[in-house]
C-alpha positions as CSV (number, residue, x, y, z in Angstrom):
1,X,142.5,-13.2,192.9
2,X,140.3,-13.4,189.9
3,X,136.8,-12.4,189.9
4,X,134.4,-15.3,188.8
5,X,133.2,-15.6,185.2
6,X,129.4,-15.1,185.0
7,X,127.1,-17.7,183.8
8,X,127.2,-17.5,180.0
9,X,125.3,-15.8,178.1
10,X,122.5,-17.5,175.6
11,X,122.9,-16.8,171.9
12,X,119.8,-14.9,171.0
13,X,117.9,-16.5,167.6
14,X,118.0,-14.5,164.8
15,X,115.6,-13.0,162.2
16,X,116.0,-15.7,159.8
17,X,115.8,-18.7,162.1
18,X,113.1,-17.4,163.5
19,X,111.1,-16.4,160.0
20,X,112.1,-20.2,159.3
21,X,109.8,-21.1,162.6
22,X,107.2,-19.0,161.8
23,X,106.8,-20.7,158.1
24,X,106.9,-24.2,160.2
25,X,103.9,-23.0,162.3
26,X,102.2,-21.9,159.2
27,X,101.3,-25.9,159.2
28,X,98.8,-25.0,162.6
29,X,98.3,-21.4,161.6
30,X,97.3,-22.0,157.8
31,X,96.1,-25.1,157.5
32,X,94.1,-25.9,160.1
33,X,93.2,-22.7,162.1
34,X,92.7,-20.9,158.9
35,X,90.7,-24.0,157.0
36,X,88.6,-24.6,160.5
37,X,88.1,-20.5,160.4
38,X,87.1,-20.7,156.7
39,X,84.5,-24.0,156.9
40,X,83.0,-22.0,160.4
41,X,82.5,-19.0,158.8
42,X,81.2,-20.3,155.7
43,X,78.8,-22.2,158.1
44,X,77.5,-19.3,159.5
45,X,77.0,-17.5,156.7
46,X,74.8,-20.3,155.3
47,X,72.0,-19.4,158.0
48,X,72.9,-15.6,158.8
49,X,73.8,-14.8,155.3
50,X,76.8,-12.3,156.8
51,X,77.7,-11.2,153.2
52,X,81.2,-9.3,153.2
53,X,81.0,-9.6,157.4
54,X,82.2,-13.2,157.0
55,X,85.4,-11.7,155.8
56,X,85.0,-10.0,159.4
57,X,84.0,-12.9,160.9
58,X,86.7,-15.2,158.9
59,X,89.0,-12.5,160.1
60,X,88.6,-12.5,163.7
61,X,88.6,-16.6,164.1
62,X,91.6,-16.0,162.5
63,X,93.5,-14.2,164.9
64,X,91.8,-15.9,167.8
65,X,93.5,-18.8,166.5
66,X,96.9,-17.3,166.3
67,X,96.1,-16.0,169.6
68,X,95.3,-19.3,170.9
69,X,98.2,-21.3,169.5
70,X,100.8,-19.4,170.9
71,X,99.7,-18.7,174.1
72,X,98.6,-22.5,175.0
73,X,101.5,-23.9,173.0
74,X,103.8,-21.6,174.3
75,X,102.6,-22.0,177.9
76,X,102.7,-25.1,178.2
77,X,105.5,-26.2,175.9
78,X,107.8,-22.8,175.8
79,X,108.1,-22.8,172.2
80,X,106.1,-23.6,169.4
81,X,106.0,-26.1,167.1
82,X,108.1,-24.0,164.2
83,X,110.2,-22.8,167.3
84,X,110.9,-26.4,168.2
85,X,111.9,-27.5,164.8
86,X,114.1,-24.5,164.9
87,X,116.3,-25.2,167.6
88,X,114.8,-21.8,169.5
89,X,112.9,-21.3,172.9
90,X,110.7,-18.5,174.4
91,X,111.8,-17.0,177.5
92,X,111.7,-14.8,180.2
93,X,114.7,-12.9,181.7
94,X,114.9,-15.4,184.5
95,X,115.3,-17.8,181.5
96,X,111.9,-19.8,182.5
97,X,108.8,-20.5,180.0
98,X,106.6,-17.8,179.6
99,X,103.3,-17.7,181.8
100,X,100.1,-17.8,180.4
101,X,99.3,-13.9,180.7
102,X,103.0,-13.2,178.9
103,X,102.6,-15.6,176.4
104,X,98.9,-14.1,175.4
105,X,100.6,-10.5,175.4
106,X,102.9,-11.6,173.7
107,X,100.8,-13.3,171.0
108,X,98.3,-10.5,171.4
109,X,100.7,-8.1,170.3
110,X,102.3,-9.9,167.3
111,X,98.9,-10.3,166.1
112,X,98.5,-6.7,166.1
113,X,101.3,-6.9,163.7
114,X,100.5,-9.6,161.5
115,X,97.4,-7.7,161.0
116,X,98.8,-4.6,160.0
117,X,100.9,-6.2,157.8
118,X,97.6,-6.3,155.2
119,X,98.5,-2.0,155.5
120,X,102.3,-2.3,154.8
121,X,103.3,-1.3,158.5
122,X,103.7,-4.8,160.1
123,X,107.3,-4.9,158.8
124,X,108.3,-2.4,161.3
125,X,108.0,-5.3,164.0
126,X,110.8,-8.0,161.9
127,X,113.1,-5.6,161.0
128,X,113.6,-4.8,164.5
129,X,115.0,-7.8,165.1
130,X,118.3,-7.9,163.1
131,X,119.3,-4.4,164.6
132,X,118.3,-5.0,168.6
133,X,120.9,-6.6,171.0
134,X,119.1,-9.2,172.1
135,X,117.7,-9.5,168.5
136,X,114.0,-9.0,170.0
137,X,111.1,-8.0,168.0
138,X,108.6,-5.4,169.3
139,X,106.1,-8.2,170.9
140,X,109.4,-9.5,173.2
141,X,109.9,-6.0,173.9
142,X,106.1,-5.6,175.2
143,X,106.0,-9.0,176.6
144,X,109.4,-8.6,178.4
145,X,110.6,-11.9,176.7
146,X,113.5,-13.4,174.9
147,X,113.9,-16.1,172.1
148,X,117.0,-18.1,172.7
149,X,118.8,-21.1,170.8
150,X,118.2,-24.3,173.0
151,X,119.2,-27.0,170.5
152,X,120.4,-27.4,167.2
153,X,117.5,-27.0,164.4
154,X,115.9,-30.2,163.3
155,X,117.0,-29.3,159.4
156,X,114.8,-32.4,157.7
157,X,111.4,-31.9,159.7
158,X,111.3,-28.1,159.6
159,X,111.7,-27.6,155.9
160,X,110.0,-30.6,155.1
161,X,106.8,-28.3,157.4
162,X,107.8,-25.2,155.8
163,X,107.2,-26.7,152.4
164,X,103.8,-27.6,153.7
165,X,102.6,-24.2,155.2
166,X,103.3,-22.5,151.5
167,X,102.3,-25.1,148.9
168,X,99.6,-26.8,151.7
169,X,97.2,-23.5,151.0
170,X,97.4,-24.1,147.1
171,X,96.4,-27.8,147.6
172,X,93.6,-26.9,150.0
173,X,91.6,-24.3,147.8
174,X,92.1,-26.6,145.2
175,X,91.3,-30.3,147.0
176,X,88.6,-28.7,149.5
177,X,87.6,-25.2,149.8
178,X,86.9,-24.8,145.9
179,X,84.9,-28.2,145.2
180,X,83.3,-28.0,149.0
181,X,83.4,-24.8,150.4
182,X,83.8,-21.9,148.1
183,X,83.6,-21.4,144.6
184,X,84.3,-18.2,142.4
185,X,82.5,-17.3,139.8
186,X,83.2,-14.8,136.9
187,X,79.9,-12.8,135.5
188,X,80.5,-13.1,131.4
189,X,76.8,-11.4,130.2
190,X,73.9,-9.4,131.4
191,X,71.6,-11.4,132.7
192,X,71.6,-10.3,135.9
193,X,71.5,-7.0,135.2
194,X,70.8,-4.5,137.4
195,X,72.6,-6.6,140.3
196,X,75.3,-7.9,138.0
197,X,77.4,-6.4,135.4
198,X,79.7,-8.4,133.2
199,X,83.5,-9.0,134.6
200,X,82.2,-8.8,138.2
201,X,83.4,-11.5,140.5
202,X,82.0,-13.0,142.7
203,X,81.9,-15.9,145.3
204,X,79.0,-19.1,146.1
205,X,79.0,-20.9,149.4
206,X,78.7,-24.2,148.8
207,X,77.9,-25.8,151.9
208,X,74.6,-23.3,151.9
209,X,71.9,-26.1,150.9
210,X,73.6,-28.7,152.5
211,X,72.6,-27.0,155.5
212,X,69.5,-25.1,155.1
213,X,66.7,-25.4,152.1
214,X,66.5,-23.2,148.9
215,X,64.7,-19.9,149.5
216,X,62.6,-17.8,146.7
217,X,64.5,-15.0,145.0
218,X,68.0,-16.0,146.3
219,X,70.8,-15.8,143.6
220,X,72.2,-19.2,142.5
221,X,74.8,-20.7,141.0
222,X,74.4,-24.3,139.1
223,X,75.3,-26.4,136.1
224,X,73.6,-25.3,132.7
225,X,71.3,-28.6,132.0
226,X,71.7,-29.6,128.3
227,X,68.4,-27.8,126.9
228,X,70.6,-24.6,128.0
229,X,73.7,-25.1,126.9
230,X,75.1,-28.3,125.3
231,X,78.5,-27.5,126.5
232,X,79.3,-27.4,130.3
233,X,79.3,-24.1,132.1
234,X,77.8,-22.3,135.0
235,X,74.7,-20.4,135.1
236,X,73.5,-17.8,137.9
237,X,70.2,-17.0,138.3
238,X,67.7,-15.4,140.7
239,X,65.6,-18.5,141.9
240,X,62.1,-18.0,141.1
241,X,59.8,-21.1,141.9
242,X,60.4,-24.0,144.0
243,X,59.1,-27.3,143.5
244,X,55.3,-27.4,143.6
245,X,54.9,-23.5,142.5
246,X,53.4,-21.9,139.8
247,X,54.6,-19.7,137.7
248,X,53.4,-17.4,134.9
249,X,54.1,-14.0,132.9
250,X,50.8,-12.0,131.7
251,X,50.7,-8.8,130.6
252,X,54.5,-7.9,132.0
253,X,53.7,-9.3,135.1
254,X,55.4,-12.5,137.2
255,X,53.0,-14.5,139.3
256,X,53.9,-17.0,141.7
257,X,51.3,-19.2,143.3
258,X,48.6,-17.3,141.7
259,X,49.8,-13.9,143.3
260,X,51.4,-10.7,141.6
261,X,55.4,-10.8,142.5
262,X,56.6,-6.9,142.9
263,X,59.2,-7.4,140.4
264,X,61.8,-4.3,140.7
265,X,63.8,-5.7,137.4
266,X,60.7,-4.2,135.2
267,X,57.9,-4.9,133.3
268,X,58.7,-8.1,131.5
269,X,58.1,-7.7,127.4
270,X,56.9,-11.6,126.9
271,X,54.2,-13.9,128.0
272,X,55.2,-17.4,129.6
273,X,53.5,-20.1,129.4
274,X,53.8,-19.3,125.4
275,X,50.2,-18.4,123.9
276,X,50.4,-21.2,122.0
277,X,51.7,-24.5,124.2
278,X,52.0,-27.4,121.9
279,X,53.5,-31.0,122.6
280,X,57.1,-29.3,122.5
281,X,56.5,-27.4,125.1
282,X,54.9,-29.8,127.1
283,X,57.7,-31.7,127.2
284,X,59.8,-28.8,128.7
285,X,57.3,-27.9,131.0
286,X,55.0,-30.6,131.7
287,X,51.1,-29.7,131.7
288,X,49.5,-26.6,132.2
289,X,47.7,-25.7,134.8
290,X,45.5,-23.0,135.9
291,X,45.3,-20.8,139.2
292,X,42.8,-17.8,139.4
293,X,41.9,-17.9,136.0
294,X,46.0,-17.6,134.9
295,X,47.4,-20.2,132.8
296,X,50.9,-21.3,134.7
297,X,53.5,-24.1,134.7
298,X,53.9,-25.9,137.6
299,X,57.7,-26.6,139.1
300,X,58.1,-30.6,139.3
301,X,59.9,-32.3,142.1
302,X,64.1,-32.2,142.1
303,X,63.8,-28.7,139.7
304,X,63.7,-25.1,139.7
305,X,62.6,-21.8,137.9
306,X,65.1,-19.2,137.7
307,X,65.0,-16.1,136.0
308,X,67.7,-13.3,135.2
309,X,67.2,-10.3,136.5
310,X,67.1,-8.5,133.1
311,X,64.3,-10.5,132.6
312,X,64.4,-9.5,128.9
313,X,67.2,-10.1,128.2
314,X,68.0,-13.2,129.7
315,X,68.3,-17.2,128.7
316,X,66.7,-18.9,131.9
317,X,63.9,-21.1,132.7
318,X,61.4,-19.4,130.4
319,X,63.4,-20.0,127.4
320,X,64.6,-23.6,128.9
321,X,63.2,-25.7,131.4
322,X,63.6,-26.2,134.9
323,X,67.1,-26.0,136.8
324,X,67.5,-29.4,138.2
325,X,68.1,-29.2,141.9
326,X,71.2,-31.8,142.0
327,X,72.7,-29.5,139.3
328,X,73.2,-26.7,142.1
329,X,76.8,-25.8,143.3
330,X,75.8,-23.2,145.8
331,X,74.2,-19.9,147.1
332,X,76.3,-16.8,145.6
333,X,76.8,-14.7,148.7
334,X,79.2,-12.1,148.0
335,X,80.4,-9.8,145.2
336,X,84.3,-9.1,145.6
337,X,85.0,-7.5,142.6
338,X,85.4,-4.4,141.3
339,X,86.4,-3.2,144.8
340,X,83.9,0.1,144.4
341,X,80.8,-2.7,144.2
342,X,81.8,-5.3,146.5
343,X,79.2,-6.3,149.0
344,X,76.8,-8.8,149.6
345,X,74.2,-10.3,146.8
């Protein structure tokens, strides 16, 4: 008598297929958890000013999202949506959808991995796959879980989501993040000397005023009006007055509203207003006016003052005229380069 066959046995996904499902997910993952995480932390940083902890903050959300999507995805659905494409299904060795507590440790632990990936160890946990039985990764191993063909991959739809988890990134900095979000900026002279040296990098945050108003001696970045440069390019500058201040150089000294500013960057080697104002320069500036016996320029409505911080040597409002304020791009935040002087501005 012959002894019954047992049930069969599922074909266990691979490392490929299941790299494939992980580029498909990179359409959740990517573009909208890490966009969302990006526009949030910006957002935040606008009020808090976190500096180089929004790449904490940015960071975190992150993971949270990962975390987030595959356990509630995977809950509910027992695969996600890359897995789906793929043909492939989470499961447990009874062969049901993961709970929610699996599916968390689960994520939990692959995000451990993902994130050590930025240190060169996370490959440990993918090239596990190819050489276990059951092809399982580390996280199956923790989470006690398998990853099993269920149907036959949906070829069109999953590279056709691939494609748009590794060129949709490219079209986001360039389509949103960079013209409403962030915006780079490299330093090409001295005028911010001490706080910036030429070829540092750094990074404004657009969305800053849109949320909050200018404040005094913030770093900007705007448009160069024509008086400043007659070709287009970027200025940044330490804001100095806002509209309805006055300001004034004597005797190496800044004044603002008729008080001494403790300027670190220096005694200053010019006066401003020039000791002789004619009709040129009250054209730039508009009318003089006087405040405690000091002869100052008073900031119109919709402008600026800003100053270099090598207030010497620097081509800014006293050489100029007034920033206007709808030529602003953003607050600069955050040096990221060189590495041994990142930190925030």
């Amino acid at each position: 008598m012959k002894k019954a066959r047992g049930a069969p046995q599922p074909e266990f996904a691979g490392f490929w297929i299941r790299t494939w499902a992980r580029l498909a997910d990179g359409v959740w993952l990517e573009l909208l958890g890490g966009t969302l995480a990006l526009i949030v932390a910006a957002v935040v940083d606008a009020y808090v000013e976190l500096g180089g902890k929004a790449l904490a903050l940015l960071f975190g959300m992150g993971s949270a999202f990962n975390l987030g999507y595959y356990t509630i995805w995977t809950a509910v659905n027992g695969q996600s949506w890359g897995k789906a494409l793929a043909g492939i299904q989470v499961v447990t060795p009874s062969g049901a959808a993961p709970s929610w507590l699996r599916s968390f440790v689960r994520a939990a632990t692959d995000t451990v991995f993902m994130n050590l990936q930025n240190f060169v160890i996370g490959f440990v946990d993918p090239l596990v796959i190819p050489f276990h039985k059951q092809r399982r990764s580390v996280h199956d191993l923790v989470a006690g879980t398998r990853v099993i063909h269920v149907a036959p991959p949906r070829k069109r739809a999953l590279w056709v989501s691939i494609a748009a988890s590794v060129v949709g990134p490219v079209v986001l900095v360039f389509a949103l993040i960079r013209p409403l979000v962030l915006q780079a900026y490299y330093v090409p002279s001295e005028s911010m000397v001490p706080t910036l040296q030429i070829r540092d990098r750094l990074v404004a945050n657009r969305l800053t005023y849109h949320l909050r108003a200018f404040r005094r001696d913030e770093v900007i970045l705007f448009r160069a009006p024509p008086a400043a440069s007659p070709d287009p390019k970027d200025y940044v500058k330490r804001l100095i007055g806002l509209p309805g201040d006055t300001i004034a150089v004597q005797d190496g000294k800044l004044f603002r509203n008729g008080k001494w500013v403790d300027d670190r960057y220096g005694e200053i080697e010019y006066n401003f207003p020039p000791d002789f104002y004619g009709e040129s320069d009250r054209k730039v500036w508009g009318p003089l006016v006087t405040v405690k016996g000091v002869q100052c320029v008073r900031v119109p409505k919709g402008k600026l003052f800003v100053m270099g911080d090598n207030r010497n040597n620097s081509h800014d409002s006293h050489a100029w005229g007034f920033a206007p304020i709808r030529n602003v791009i953003g607050k600069a935040t955050y040096r990221f380069w060189p590495l041994n002087r990142r930190g925030k501005l």
